[in-house]
C-alpha positions as CSV (number, residue, x, y, z in Angstrom):
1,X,-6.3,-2.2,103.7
2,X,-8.2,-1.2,100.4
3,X,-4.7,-0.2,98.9
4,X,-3.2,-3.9,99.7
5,X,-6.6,-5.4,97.5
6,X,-6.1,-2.9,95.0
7,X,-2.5,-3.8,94.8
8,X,-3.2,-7.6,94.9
9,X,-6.1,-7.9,92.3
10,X,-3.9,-5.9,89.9
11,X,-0.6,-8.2,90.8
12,X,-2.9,-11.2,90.3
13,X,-4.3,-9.6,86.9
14,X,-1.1,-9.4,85.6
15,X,0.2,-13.0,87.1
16,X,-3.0,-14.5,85.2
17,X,-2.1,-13.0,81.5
18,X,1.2,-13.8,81.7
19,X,0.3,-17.5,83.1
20,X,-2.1,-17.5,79.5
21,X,0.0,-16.4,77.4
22,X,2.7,-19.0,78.6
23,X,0.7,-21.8,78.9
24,X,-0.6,-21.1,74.9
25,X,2.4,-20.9,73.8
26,X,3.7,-24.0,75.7
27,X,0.6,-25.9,74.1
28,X,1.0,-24.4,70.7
29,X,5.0,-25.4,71.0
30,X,4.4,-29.3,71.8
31,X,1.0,-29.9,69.6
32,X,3.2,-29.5,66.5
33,X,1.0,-27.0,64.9
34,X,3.3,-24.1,65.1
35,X,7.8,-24.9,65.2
36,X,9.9,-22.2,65.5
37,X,12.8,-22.3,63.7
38,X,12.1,-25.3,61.9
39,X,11.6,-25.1,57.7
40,X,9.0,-26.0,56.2
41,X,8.3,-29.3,54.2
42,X,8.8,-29.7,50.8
43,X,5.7,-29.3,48.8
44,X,5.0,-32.5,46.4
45,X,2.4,-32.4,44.0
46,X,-0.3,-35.2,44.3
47,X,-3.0,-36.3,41.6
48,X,-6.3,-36.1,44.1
49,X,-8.4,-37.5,41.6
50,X,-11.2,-39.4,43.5
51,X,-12.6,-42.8,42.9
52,X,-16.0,-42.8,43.6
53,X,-17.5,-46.4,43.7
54,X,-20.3,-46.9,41.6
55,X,-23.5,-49.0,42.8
56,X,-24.1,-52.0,41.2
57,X,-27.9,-52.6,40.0
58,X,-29.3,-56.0,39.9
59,X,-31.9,-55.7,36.7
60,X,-34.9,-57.5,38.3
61,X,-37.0,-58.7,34.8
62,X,-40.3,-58.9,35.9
63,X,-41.8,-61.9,34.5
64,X,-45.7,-60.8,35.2
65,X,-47.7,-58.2,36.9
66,X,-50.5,-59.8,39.4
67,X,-54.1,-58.2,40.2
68,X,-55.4,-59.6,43.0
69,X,-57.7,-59.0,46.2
70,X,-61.6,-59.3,47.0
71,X,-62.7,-55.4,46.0
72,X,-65.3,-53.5,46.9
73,X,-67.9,-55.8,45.1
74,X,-67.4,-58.3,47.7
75,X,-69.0,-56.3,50.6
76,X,-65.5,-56.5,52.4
77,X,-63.5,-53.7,53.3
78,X,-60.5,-54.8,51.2
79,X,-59.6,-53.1,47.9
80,X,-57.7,-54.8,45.1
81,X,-54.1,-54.3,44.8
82,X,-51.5,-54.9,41.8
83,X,-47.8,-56.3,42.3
84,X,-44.9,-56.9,40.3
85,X,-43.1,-60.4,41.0
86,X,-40.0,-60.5,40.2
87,X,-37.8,-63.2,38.0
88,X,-37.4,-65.7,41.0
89,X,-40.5,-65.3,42.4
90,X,-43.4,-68.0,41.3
91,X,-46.5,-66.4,41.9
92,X,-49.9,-68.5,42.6
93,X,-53.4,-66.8,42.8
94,X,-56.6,-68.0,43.9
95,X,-60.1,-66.7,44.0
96,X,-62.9,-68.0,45.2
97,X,-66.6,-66.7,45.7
98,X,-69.1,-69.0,47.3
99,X,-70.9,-66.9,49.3
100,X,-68.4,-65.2,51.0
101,X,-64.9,-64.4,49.0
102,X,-62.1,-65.5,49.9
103,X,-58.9,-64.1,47.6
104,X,-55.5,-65.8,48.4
105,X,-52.0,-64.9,46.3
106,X,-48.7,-66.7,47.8
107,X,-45.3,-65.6,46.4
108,X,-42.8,-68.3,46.7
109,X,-38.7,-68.4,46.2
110,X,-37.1,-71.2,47.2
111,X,-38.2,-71.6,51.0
112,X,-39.6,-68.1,50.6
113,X,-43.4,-67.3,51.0
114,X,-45.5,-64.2,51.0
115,X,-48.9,-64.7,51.4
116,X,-52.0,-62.2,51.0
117,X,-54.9,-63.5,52.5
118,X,-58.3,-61.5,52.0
119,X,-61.2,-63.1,53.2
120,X,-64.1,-62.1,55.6
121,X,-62.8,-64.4,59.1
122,X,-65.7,-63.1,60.9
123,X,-63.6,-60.4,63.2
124,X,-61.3,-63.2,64.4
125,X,-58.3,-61.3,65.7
126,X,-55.1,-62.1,64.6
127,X,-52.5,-63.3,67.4
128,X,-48.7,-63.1,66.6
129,X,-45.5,-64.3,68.9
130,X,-45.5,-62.6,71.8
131,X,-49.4,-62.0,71.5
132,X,-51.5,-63.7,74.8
133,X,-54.2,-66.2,74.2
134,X,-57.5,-65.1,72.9
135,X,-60.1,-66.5,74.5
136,X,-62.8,-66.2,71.0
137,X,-62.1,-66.9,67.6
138,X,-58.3,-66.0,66.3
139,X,-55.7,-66.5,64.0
140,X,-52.5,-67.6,65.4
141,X,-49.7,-67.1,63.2
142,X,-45.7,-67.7,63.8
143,X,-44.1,-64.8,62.5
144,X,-44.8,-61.2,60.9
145,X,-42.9,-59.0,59.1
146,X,-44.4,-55.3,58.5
147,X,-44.2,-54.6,54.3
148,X,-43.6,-50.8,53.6
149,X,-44.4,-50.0,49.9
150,X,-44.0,-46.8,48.2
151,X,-48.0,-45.9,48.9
């Protein structure tokens, strides 16, 4: 009985390469990679020179550079901050300090604003969409967008 599964393991050993090396060339055949018989194409030189689009910059002229925000000297935990408005952006800064300062720049564009409000509101927490009532002093506001600046 061990002769017939010595027989048959090497009977099926052989029946399994041949089955592989049929089968790849069966595959190889039909995906068009390798023809037998067949010449080969003409070779035609092509230019390949590449056209690489170029970005187009928008010049932003910067028509003034803003200082604003309370600083240290008001007691507050704020610290000033410079920014540079562009061409189509009207900027408006205001600054008041009567006992308790209150700095306030708004950037506006068309139906546009930014506004940077420092002030001290007294730990008022500040309630966005999606925020649930607060039951002490707050700020509700409609929207917020997160700035990310190069600091």
């Amino acid at each position: 009985m061990d002769k017939f599964f010595s027989l048959f393991g090497k009977f099926m050993l052989v029946v399994l390469v041949i089955g592989a090396l049929a089968g790849g060339g069966y595959y190889l055949g039909n995906s068009g990679k390798v023809k037998i018989g067949t010449p080969a194409p003409a070779q035609i030189a092509v230019s390949t020179t590449a056209i690489t689009p170029q970005p187009t910059l928008i010049p932003i002229n910067k028509i003034t550079t803003v200082t604003a925000g309370v600083g240290a000297e008001s007691g507050l935990s704020f610290t000033k901050y410079t920014i540079d408005v562009p061409q189509a952006w009207i900027p408006n800064h205001t600054y008041t300090n009567e006992g308790t300062a209150i700095d306030t720049l708004t950037i506006t564009s068309g139906a546009y604003e930014i506004k940077i409000y420092q002030a001290a509101t007294g730990g008022a927490m500040c309630l966005y969409p999606g925020d649930p009532d607060f039951a002490g002093p707050s700020s509700k506001f409609n929207t917020f967008v997160e700035l990310t600046t190069k600091d």
